[in-house]
C-alpha positions as CSV (number, residue, x, y, z in Angstrom):
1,X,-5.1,-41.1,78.1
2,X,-8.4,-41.4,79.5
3,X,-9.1,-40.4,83.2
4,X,-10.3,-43.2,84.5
5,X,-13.0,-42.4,87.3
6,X,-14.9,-44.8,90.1
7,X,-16.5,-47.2,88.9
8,X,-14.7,-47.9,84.8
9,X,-14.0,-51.2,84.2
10,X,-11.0,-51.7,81.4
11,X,-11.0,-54.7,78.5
12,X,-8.0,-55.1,76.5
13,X,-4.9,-53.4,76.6
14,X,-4.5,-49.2,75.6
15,X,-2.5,-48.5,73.3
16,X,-1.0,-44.8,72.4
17,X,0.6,-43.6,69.3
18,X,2.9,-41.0,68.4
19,X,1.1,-38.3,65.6
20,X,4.1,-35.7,66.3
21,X,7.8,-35.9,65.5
22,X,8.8,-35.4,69.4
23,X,5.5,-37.8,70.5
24,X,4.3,-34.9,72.5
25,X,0.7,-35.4,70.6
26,X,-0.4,-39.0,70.8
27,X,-3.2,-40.6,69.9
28,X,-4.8,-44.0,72.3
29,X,-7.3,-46.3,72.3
30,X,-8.8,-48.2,75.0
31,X,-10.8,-51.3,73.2
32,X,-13.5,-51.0,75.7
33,X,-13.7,-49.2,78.0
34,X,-17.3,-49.4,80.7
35,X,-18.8,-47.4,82.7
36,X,-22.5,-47.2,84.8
37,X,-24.0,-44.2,84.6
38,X,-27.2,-43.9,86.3
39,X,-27.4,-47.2,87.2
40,X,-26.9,-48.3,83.3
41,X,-23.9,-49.8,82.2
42,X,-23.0,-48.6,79.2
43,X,-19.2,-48.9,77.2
44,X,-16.8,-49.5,74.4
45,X,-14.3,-48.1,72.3
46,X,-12.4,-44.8,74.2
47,X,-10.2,-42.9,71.6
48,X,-8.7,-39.8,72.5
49,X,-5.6,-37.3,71.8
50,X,-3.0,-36.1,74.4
51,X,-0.5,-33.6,74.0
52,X,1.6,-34.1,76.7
53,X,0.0,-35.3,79.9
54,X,-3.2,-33.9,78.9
55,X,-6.1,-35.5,77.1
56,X,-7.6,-33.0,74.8
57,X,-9.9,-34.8,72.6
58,X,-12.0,-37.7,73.2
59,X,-14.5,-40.2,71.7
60,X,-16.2,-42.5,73.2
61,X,-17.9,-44.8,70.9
62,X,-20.2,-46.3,73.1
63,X,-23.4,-47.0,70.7
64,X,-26.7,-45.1,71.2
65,X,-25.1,-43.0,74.3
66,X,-21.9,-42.5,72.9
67,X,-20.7,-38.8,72.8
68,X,-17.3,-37.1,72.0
69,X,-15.2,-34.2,74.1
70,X,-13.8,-31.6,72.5
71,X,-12.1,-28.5,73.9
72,X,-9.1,-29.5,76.2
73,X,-11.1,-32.6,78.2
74,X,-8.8,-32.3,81.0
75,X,-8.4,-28.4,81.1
76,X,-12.1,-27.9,81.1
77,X,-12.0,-30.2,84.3
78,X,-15.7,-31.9,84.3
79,X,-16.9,-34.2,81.4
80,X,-20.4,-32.4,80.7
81,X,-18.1,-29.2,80.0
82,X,-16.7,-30.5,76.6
83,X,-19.9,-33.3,76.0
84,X,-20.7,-33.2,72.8
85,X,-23.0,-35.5,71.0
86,X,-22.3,-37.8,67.8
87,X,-24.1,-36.1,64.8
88,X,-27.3,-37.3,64.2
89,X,-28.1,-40.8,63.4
90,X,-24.4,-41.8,64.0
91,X,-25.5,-44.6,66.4
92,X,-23.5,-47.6,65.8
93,X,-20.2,-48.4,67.3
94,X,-18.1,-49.1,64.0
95,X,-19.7,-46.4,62.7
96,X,-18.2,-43.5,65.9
97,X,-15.0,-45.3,65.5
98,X,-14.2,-44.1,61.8
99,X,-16.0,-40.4,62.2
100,X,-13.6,-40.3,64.8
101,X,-10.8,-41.7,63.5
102,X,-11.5,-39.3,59.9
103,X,-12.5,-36.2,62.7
104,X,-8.8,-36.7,64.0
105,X,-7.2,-37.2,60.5
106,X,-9.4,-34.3,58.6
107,X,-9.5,-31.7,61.6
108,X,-7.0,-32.8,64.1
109,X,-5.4,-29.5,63.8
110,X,-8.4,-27.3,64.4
111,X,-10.0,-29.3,67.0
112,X,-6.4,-28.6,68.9
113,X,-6.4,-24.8,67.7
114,X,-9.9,-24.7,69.0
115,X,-8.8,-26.6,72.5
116,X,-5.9,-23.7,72.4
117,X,-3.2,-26.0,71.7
118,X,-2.0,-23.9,68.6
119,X,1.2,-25.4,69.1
120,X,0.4,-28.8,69.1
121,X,-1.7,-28.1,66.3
122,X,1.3,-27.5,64.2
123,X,3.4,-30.3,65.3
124,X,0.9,-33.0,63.7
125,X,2.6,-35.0,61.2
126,X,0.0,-35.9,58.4
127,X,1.5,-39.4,57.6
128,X,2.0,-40.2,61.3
129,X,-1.4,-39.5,61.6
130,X,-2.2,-42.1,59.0
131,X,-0.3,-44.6,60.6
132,X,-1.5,-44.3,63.9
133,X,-4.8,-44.5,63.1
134,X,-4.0,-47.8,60.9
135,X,-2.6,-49.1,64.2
136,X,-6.1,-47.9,66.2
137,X,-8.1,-49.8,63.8
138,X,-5.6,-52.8,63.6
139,X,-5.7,-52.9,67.3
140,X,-9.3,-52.3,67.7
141,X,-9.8,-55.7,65.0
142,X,-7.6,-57.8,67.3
143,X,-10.1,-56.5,70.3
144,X,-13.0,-57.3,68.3
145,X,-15.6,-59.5,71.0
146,X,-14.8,-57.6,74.2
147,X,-17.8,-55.4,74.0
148,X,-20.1,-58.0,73.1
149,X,-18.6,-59.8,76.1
150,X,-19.4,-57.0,78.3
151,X,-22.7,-57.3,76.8
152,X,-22.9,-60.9,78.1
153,X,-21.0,-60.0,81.3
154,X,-24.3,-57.7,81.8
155,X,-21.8,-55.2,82.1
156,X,-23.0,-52.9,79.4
157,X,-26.9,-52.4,78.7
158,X,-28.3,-53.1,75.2
């Protein structure tokens, strides 16, 4: 699960699914997550993949700023070593939430090969992936308002 650092503030309640038989690989979301960077609060949707203790991949769908990690999050040990941004034009929050969600469920495997976790890589279970990523978005439509909250709260920047 995320790593929270000084200074994140947490809305709603994380959730983590299993996308392996033994529920060594997982899958979570945090609904919003916020954070100031720089003096600018920015925030919302945190989904990632574990295997084990470890979080491996991670997106966090934070509009305009929002970013992904890729390449063993943890194991690289500092956030601007596995930074990388949305593609182009992919600015919306809904929108980061499915290219993740489709990222996880169309390359899941080799973004873990690539993170050299081959054998979590095989371990994925293609329709455990499909449900947990039904429950993400199910849980994510239950959440719906706490960003825009935050965005009230002054908490995040528009």
């Amino acid at each position: 699960m995320a790593t929270k650092i000084p200074g994140e503030t947490y809305r709603g309640e994380a959730v983590t699914l299993p996308l392996s038989e033994d529920g060594q690989v997982t899958a979570y979301v945090w609904p919003c997550r916020i954070l100031n960077i720089q003096g600018v609060g920015q925030g919302g949707p945190t989904i990632g993949v574990d295997v084990g203790n470890e979080e491996v991949i991670r997106y966090d769908c934070h509009d305009a700023v929002g970013h992904w990690h890729k390449g063993g999050y943890d194991k690289l040990g500092r956030p601007g070593a596995s930074h990388t941004d949305f593609p182009e034009g992919l600015v919306r929050v809904a929108d980061q939430v499915e290219w993740a969600l489709s990222q996880i469920k169309d390359n899941g495997s080799e973004l873990l090969e690539i993170s050299e976790y081959n054998d979590a890589a095989k371990l994925l279970d293609s329709a455990m992936v499909d449900k947990a990523l039904d429950g993400i978005r199910a849980h994510l439509k239950r959440s719906e308002g706490l960003r825009e909250q935050a965005i009230a709260d002054k908490l995040i920047d528009e």
